[in-house]
Every structure is written in structure tokens, then in C-alpha cells.
C-alpha positions as CSV (number, residue, x, y, z in Angstrom):
1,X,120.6,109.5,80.2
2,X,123.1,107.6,82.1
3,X,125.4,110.3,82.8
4,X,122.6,112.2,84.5
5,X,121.7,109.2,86.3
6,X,125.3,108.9,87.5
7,X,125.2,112.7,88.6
8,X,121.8,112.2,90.2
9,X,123.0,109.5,91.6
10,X,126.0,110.3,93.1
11,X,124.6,113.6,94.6
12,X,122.1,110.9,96.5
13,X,124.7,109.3,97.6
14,X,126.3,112.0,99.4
15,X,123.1,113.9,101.0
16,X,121.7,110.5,102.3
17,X,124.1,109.7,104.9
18,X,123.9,113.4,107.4
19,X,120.3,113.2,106.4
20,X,120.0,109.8,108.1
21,X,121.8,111.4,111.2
22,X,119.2,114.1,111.3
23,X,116.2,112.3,110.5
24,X,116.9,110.1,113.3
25,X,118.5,112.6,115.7
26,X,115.5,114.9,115.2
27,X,112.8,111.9,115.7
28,X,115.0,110.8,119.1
29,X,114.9,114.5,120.4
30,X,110.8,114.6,119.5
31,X,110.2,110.9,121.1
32,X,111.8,113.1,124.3
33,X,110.3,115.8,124.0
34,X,106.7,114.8,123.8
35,X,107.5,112.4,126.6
36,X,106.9,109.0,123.8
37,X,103.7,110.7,122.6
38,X,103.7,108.4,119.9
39,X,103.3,105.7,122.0
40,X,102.0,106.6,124.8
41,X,98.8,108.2,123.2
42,X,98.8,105.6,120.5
43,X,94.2,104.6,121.9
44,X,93.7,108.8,121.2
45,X,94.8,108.3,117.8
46,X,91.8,106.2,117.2
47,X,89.4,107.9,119.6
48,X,89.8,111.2,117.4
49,X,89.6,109.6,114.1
50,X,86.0,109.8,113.7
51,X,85.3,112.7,115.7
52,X,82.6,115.8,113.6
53,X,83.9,119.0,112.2
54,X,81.3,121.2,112.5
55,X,79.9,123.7,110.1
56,X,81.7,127.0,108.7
57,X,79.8,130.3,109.0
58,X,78.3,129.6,105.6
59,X,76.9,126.8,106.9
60,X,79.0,124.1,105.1
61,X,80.6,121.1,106.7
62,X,83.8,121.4,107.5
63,X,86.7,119.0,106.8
64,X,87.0,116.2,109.4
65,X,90.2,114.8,110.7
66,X,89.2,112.0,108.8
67,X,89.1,113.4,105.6
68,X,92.6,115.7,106.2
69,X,93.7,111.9,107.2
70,X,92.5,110.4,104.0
71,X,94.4,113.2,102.1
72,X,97.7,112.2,103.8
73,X,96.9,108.7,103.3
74,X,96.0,109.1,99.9
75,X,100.0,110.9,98.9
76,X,101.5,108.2,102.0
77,X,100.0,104.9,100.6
78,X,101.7,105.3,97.0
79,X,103.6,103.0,95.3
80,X,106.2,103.4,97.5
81,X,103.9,100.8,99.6
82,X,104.1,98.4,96.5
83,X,107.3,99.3,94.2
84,X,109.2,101.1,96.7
85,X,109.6,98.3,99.1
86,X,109.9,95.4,96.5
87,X,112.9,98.0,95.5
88,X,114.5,98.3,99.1
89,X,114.3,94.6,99.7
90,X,116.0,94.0,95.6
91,X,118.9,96.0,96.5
92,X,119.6,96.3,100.0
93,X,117.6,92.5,101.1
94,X,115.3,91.9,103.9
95,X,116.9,93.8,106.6
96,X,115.4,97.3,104.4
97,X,112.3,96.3,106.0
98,X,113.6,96.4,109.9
99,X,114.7,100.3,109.1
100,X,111.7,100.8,107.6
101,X,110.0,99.9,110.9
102,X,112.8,101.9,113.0
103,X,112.3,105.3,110.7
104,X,108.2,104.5,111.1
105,X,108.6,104.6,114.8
106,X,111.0,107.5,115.3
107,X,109.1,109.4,112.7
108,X,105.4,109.2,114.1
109,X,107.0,111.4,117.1
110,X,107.8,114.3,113.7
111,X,104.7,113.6,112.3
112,X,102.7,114.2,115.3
113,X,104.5,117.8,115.8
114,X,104.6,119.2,112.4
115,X,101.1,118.4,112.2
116,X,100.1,119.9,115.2
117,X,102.1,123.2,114.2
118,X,100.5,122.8,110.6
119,X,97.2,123.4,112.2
120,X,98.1,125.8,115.2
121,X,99.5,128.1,112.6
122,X,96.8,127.6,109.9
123,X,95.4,130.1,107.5
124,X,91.7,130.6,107.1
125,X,91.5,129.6,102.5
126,X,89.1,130.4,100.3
127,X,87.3,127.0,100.3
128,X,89.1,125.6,104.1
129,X,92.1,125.9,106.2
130,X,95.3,125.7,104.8
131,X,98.7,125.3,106.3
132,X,102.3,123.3,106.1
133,X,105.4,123.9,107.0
134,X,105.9,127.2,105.0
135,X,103.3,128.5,107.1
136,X,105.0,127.9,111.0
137,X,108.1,128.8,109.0
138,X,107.0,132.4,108.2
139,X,104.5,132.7,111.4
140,X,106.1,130.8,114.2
141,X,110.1,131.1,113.3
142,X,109.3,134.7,111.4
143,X,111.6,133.1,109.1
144,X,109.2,134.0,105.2
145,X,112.6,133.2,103.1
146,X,112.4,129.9,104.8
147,X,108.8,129.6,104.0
148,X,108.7,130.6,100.1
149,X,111.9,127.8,99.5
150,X,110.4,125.0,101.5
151,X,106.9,125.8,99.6
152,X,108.6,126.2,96.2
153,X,110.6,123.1,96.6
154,X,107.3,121.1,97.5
155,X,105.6,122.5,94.6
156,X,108.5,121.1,92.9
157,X,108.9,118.1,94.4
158,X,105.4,116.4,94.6
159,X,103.6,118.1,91.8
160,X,106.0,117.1,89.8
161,X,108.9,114.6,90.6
162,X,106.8,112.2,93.0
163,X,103.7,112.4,90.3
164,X,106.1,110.9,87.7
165,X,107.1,108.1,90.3
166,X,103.3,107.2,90.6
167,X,103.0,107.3,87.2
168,X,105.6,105.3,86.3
169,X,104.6,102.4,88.9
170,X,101.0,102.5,87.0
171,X,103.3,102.1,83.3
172,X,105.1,99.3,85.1
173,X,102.4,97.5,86.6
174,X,100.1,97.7,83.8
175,X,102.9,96.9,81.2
176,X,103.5,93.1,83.2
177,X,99.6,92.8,83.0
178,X,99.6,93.1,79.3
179,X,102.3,91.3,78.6
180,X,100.5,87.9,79.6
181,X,98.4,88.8,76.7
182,X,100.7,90.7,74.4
183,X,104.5,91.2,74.9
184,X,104.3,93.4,71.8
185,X,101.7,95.5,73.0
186,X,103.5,96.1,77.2
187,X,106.7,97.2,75.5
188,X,105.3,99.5,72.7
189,X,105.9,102.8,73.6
190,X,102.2,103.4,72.1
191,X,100.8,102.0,75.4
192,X,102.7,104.4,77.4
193,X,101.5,107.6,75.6
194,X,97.8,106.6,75.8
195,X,98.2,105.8,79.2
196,X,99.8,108.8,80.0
197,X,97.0,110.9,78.0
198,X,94.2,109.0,80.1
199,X,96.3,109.4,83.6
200,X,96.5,113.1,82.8
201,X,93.0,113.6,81.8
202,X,91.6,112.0,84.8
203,X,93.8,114.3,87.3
204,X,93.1,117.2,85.3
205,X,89.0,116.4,85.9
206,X,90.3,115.7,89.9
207,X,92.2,118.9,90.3
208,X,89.9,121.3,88.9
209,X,87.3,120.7,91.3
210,X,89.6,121.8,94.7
211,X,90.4,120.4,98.1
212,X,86.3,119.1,98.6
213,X,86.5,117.9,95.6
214,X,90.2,116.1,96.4
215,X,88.9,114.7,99.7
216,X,85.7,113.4,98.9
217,X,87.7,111.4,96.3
218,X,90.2,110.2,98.8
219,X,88.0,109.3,101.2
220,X,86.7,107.1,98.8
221,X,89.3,105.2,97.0
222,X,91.7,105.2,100.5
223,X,89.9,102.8,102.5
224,X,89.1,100.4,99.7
225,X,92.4,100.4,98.6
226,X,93.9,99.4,101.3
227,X,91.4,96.8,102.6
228,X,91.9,95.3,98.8
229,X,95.7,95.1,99.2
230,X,96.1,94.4,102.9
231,X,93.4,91.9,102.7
232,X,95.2,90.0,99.8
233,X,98.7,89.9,101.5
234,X,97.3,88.8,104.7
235,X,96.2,85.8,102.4
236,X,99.7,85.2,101.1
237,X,100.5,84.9,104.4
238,X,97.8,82.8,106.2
239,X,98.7,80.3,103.1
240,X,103.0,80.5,104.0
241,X,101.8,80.9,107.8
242,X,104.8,78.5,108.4
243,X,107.2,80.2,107.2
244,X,106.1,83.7,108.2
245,X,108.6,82.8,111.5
246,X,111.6,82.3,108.6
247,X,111.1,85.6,107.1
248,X,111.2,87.3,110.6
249,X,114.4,86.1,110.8
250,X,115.7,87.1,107.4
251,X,114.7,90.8,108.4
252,X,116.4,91.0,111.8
253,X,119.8,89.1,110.2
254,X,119.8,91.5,107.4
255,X,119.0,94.4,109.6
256,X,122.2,94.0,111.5
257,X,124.4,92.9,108.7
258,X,124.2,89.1,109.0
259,X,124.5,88.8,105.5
260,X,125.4,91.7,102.9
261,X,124.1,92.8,99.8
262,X,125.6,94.9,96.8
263,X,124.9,97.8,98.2
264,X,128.0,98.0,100.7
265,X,126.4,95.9,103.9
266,X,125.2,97.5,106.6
267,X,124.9,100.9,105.8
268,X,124.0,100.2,102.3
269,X,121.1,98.0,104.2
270,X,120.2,100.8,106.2
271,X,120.1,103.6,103.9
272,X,117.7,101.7,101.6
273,X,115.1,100.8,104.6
274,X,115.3,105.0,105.5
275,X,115.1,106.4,102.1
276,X,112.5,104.0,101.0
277,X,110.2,104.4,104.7
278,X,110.5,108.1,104.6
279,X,109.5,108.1,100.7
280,X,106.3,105.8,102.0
281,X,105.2,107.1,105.3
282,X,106.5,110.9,104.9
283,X,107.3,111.5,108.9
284,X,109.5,114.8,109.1
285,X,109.2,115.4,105.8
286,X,106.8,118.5,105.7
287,X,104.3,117.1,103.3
288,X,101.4,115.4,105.4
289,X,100.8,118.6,107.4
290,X,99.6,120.3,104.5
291,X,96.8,118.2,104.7
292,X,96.8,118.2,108.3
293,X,96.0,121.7,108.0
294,X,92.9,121.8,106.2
295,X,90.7,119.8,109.4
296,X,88.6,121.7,111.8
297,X,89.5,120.6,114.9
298,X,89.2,121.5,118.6
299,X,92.7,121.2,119.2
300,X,95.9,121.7,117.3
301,X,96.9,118.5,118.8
302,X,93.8,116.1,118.0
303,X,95.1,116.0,113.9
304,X,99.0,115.7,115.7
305,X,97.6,112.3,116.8
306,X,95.6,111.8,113.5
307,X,98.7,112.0,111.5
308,X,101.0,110.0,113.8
309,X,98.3,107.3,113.2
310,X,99.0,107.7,109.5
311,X,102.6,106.5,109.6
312,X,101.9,103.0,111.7
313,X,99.0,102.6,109.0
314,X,101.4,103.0,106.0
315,X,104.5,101.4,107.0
316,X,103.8,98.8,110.0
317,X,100.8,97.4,108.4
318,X,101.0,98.4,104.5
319,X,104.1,98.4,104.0
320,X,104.7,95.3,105.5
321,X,102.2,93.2,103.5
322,X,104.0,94.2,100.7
323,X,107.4,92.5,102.7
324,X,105.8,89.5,103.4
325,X,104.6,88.9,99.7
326,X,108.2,89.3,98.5
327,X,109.9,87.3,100.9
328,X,107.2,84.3,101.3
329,X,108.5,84.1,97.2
330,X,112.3,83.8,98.3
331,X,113.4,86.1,95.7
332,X,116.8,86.8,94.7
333,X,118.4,90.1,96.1
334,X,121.5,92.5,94.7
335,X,121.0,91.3,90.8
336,X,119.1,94.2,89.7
337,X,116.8,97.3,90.9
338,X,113.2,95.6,90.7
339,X,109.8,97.8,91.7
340,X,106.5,96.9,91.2
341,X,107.3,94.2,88.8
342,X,108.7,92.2,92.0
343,X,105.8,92.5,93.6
344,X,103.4,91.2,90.8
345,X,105.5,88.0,90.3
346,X,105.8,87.4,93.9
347,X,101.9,87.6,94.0
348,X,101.5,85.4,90.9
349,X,104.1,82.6,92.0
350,X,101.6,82.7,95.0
351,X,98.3,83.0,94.0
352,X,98.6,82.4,90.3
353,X,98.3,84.8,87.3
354,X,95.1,86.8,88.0
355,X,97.3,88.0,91.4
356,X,99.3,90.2,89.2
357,X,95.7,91.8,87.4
358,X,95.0,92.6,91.0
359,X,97.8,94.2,92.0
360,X,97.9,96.3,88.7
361,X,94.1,98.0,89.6
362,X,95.6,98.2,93.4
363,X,98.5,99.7,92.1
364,X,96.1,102.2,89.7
365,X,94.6,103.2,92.8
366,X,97.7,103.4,94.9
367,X,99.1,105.7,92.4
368,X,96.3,108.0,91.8
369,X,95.2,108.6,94.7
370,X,98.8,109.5,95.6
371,X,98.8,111.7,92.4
372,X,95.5,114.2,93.8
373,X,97.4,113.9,97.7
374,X,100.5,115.4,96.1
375,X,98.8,117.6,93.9
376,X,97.4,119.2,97.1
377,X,100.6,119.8,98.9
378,X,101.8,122.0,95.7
379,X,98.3,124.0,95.5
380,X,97.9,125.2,99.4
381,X,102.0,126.3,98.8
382,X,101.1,128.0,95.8
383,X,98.6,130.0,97.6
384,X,101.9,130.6,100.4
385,X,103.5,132.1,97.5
386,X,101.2,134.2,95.5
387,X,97.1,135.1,95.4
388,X,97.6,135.0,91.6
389,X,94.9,132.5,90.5
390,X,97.0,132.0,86.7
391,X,100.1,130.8,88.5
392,X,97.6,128.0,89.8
393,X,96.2,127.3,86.7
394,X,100.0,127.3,85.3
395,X,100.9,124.5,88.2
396,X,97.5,122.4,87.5
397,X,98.8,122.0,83.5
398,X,102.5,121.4,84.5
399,X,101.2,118.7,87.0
400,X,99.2,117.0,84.0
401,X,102.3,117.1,81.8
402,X,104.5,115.5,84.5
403,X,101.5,112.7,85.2
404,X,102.5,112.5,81.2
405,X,106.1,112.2,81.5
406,X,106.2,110.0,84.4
407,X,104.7,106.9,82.3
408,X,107.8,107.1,79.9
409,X,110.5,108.0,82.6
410,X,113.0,105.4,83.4
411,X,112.8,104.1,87.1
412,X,116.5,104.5,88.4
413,X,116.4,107.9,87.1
414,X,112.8,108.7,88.6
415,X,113.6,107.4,92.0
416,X,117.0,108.7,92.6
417,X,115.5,111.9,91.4
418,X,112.7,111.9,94.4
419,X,115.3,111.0,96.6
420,X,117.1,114.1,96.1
421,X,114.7,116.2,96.3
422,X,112.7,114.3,99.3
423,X,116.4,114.9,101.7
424,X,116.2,118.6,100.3
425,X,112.6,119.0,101.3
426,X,112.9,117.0,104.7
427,X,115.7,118.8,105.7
428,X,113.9,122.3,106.1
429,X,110.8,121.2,107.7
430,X,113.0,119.4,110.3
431,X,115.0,122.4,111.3
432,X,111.7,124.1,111.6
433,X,110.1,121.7,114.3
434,X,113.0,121.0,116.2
435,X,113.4,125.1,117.0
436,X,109.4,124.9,117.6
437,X,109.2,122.1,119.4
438,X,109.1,124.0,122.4
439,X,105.8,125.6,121.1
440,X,104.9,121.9,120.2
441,X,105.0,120.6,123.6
442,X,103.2,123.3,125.5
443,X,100.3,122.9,123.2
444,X,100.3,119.2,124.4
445,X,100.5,120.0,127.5
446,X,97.3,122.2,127.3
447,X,95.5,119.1,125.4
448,X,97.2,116.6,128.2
449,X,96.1,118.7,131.2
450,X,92.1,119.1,129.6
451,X,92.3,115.1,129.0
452,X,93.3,114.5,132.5
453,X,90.9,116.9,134.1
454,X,87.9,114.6,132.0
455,X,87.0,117.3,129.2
456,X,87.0,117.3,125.4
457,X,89.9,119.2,124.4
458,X,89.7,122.4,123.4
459,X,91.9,125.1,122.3
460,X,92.3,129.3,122.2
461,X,95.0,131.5,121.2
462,X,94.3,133.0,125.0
463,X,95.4,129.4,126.5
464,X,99.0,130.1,125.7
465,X,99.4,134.2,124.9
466,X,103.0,133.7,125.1
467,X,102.8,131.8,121.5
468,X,102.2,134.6,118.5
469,X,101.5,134.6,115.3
470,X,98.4,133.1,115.2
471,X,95.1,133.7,112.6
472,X,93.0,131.3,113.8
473,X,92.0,130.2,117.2
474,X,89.7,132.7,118.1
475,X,86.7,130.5,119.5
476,X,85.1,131.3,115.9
477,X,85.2,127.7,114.7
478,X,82.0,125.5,116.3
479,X,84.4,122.7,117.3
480,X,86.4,125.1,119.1
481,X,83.2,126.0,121.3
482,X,82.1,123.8,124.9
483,X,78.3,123.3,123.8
484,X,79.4,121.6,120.3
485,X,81.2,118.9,122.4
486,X,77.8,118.9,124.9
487,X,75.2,118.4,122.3
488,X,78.0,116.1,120.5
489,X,77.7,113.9,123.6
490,X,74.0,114.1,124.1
491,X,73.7,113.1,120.4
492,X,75.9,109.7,121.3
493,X,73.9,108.5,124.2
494,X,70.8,109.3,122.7
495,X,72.2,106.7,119.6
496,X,73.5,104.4,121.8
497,X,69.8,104.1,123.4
């Protein structure tokens, strides 16, 4: 086991650092691009959030952009919120958390155009939309090769390797909960198998039911989630409100190398905040637009927006709760790789004991709601890749045997493992939107122009002939038609009344 972790390792290592230069040069060249959409347009985000979907021709409801949100959310707000920061700030010290802020910021420009070309290029499913990156690969580069390995690598990389990191945050979390009441018991590898029985068994009963079934779960357990966990850290901090200015500090001194930690100083530092905030927020990496995709919407850009909004909700305000509870604690950084475990004791050393029971059913529901989010992202790419409804039911099984494995997987292993594979998957999707960025911004354009001239948004594949390879966009959808957005309105007023 430890020579594959070294080899894992060292191959992390090495992809990490013209990753980085990519990530960053690709968010820079968006942020341009879109003219600082992510900023700019930060109100729209909101304004479309709640917006109505309209019905199918069956006569169903359609999935909202809030729903396709709370999908995203669901995969996003993981442990990598929890045991994925306490890890950046164990190894690489407080200044993880200013590059976690940085990649948030430069990402939300990615995330708003690969989810805008996730649902201009969409394909109608069996049940709703689906779409990705291995869609605008094969329809709007006419690249399919590029398509079947970015979808096969997905399949591989959150069906399975980021399942078992969810997992094994849930083994972790609820081992240090148990051991306050038997130390026997949290290390017994008994626990672990149960667990991992139960975690499998609930997925399995998730899964089975499709992508309604998925985001009417999500929607759900998304918003209480996070109001649970933001609303205790904001506690931890109204308590240490006086030294909230101390930490602040720590993060920009560390950021810049102040002070250097055993991962190598400033790079080292840097690496950890990138590779842990893309892991949380996903911006570039090709995975939130698959759920992106399945909204009806009016215009390809309106879930662009939603998405970007998805990144400043994981990392700027999630993710750093979860700084401010480790740091208020003044832990010690560079002894060892810590995860959720970190976390729990910086809770309990604030709160008291029952802090690190909480965090273990907020970490339950991190987890599995990240669990059904990734599970999606490998089922719309396995309906990229074949029509074969066995090969689904072969992925469904495999994804309940690595919710299995993950709760007996060690942690260094685990994450080095989903870093490897996130740089591999990352790295496709953003050659793919910075040659189709051109695509992206004339499609904002439209929505820019409509916004300015005082109508809803709405979008035709006529609007912009010049861009092909569309399958959707006809005027077919309800949202897509003027009178929706009139009787929409009249509704409103009528309420307001």
C-alpha cells in the first residue's frame, strides 16, 4: 500500500504544477472574455435562481434552475467543504485558504461558460435534458473521441474515486463520534463494513429512482445542510469575534509565504489551496454542467449564472466556515495529514463534545448528498457512451461497491487518487471551453442585449445560425416561448396584490 501511494503520489506531484498554470490561465482568459461576467452579473445570479421551468409536452414539470443547482450543490458541498479544507490548512497552513478564494474567483468565470455550453448543446433524455462536457465536445468542437474519454473518465472519476472520498469522510467522522463512547468499537473494522453495507444500500434505493428522483432528494437535504453547518460556524465565530481579525492575518501571511510549512513554502502553500478549491467548488472541471444541463431554461446563459453562483456558495461562504473553525482552535500545521477529524476537535474544543455529534450527521449529509450528485455525472455520460440500459445497471452496482470500499480506504491514498484523476478530467473540459469560448460569449451577448432592451431573456437556435450543432432550441420548450414570461409576470403582480 505505500508503494502505490508513493507512485500515486509522485504522479500528483508532477501533473499539479502545469495544471495550476492552466487552471488559472484559462479562468484569466474567461474573466476577459465575458467582460468579468462573474462579477459583473453577480444580482442575475440571484434574480434567476427561483425563476419556473415550465411543463414538458407530457405535461410534467420540468427541472428548474434550482433543482439543476441543488444537484451541483449537492456533488460541490462534499466533504471537501469539511475534511478537505481542514486537510489544506494541516499541510500547507492558513494561506491554503487565500488560494482557495483566488481559484473560487477565477473559476466562477469557467463555471459560468461550461455551463452555458452544457445547456446550449443539450440533448433532449428519456426523463430530462442531459448534457456535459462530452456533449459540446462531440457537437460544438466535432471532436466524439474527445467526448467518449472525457465521459469515460468522469464515469470513472466520480462514480467511483470521489464516492470513496465521501465515504471515507462519513468512516472518519462517524469513527471520532464513537470513540467518545467506545474506542473499541470506532477502530473495529466491523463498524466500517456495516457502515459501508448501510451507505450502499441507501444509494442503491437513491439511484434507482433517476434524475427526479436524484433532485427531489437534493433539493431537500442541500439547503438544510448547509444552513446546519454555516449556521454553526458562524457561531464559532460570533463567540472568537475578536480574534476573527487574527486569523485574517494568518491567511494573507501564509498566502504569500510569510511563514512556510512542510510542504515546500509557497508553492507547496499554493498548490494545496488549488487542488483542495477545485476538489470543493469544481469550476473548470467539467462536472457541474452535467447538472447544468438537465434545467429548462429560457436561455443558455440563465443556468451559466446559476452555476457561477454555485462556486461563491461553496467556497467563499462554506468553505470558509469550515477555515474559521480550524483556525479560531489554533491548531498545529505540517505534523500530519488531518481531514475531518480536524474539524470535529476544532468544533469540540469550541463548543464542547456534542459539536463533534453534529458535525458527524452534517458530515453524513455532506457526503451523501455528494454521493447521488456524483452518481449523476457518471449516469447522463453513460447515456454519451451507449443506449445499452445493462451497462447502466452494471455502473449503478459498481457505484454501490465503491460507496463500499470507500469506508475502508486509507485517506492519503483516497485523496491523492482524486487528485489525479480530478487534473486528468479538468484538463479536457478546459481545452474544450477555451476553443468555444467564442460561441460562449456571443450567446451572452444575445442574453446581454435582451436584458438591456428590458425583456426576459430568451433564446432560439435562429438567434445565432452561425452556431451548429444544436438539438434543442427550437421554441418547443414553454420557457423558451414570450407569453410564458407574460402570464409569468401577470401571475407576480397579481401575488404581490
Amino acid at each position: 500500500m505505500e508503494l502505490l501511494n508513493s507512485i500515486v503520489g509522485s504522479i500528483d506531484d508532477v501533473i499539479w504544477y502545469p495544471m495550476f498554470v492552466i487552471l488559472i490561465g484559462v479562468g484569466l482568459y474567461l474573466t476577459i472574455r465575458t467582460r468579468f461576467v462573474q462579477f459583473r452579473r453577480f444580482p442575475e445570479m440571484f434574480r434567476i435562481l427561483g425563476e419556473p421551468s415550465g411543463k414538458d409536452a407530457d405535461g410534467r414539470t420540468q427541472i428548474s434552475s434550482f433543482r439543476a443547482f441543488t444537484i451541483s450543490a449537492a456533488s460541490r458541498v462534499g466533504t471537501a467543504n469539511i475534511a478537505g479544507v481542514a486537510l489544506a490548512i494541516s499541510i500547507g497552513g492558513p494561506g491554503a485558504v487565500f488560494w482557495m478564494w483566488v481559484i473560487a474567483s477565477v473559476g466562477a468565470a469557467s463555471a459560468f461558460v461550461e455551463s452555458l455550453l452544457a445547456q446550449l448543446y443539450k440533448h433532449p433524455g428519456k426523463e430530462a435534458y442531459v448534457g456535459g462536457p462530452a456533449y459540446y465536445m462531440q457537437r460544438g468542437l466535432k471532436a466524439r473521441w474527445m467526448g467518449v474519454a472525457f465521459a469515460v473518465i468522469i464515469c470513472l472519476t466520480y462514480g467511483f474515486v470521489f464516492n470513496s472520498v465521501q465515504t471515507n469522510s462519513i468512516a472518519d467522522a462517524i469513527s471520532q463520534s464513537t470513540a467518545h463512547f467506545n474506542e473499541g468499537l470506532a477502530s473495529s473494522a466491523g463498524l466500517k463494513i456495516v457502515l459501508g453495507i448501510v451507505l450502499a444500500a441507501l444509494t442503491g434505493f437513491i439511484i434507482y429512482g433517476g434524475v427526479r428522483s436524484i433532485s427531489a432528494i437534493t433539493q431537500i437535504l442541500v439547503p438544510v445542510m448547509a444552513v446546519m453547518y454555516v449556521g454553526l460556524g458562524l457561531l464559532v465565530v460570533i463567540l472568537n469575534i475578536n480574534l476573527v481579525p487574527s486569523v485574517f492575518l494568518q491567511i494573507i501571511q501564509g498566502a504569500f509565504g510569510f511563514k512556510e510549512f512542510v510542504t515546500g513554502g509557497l508553492m507547496g502553500v499554493i498548490m494545496q489551496g488549488v487542488r483542495r478549491g477545485l476538489f470543493s467548488n469544481e469550476a473548470g472541471m467539467g462536472s457541474a454542467p452535467n447538472a447544468g444541463a438537465t434545467a429548462a431554461v429560457s436561455h443558455p446563459a440563465k443556468q451559466g449564472f446559476v452555476q457561477s453562483l454555485g462556486v461563491y456558495f461553496d467556497t467563499i461562504l462554506v468553505c470558509s466556515i469550515t477555515a474559521f473553525i480550524v483556525l479560531l482552535s489554533q491548531p498545529s500545521f505540517g505534523d500530519e495529514a488531518a481531514g475531518a477529524s480536524l474539524t470535529q476537535s476544532a468544533l469540540a474544543s469550541q463548543l464542547g463534545g456534542w459539536a463533534v455529534h453534529f458535525l458527524t450527521v452534517a458530515i453524513f449529509l455532506f457526503a451523501f448528498s455528494s454521493v447521488i450528485g456524483n452518481y449523476y455525472y457518471g449516469e447522463s455520460n453513460i447515456q454519451f457512451l451507449t443506449e445499452r440500459t445493462w451497462v447502466l445497471q452494471v455502473y449503478r452496482a459498481l457505484v454501490m461497491l465503491f460507496v463500499f470500499i470507500g469506508t475502508v480506504a486509507a485517506l492519503d491514498l483516497v485523496w491523492t487518487l482524486a487528485d489525479v484523476f480530478m487534473a486528468v478530467m479538468a484538463f479536457l473540459n478546459l481545452i474544450a471551453i477555451f476553443l468555444l469560448a467564442g460561441v460562449a460569449t456571443k450567446v451572452l451577448k444575445n442574453y446581454d442585449r435582451q436584458r438591456k432592451e428590458g425583456k426576459e431573456p430568451i433564446f432560439h437556435a435562429s438567434d445565432l445560425p452561425e452556431i451548429t450543432g444544436l438539438e434543442t432550441w427550437d421554441g418547443g420548450d414553454e420557457v423558451t416561448t414570450r407569453q410564458f414570461w407574460i402570464d409569468h409576470e401577470t401571475l407576480r403582480r397579481a401575488a404581490k396584490k
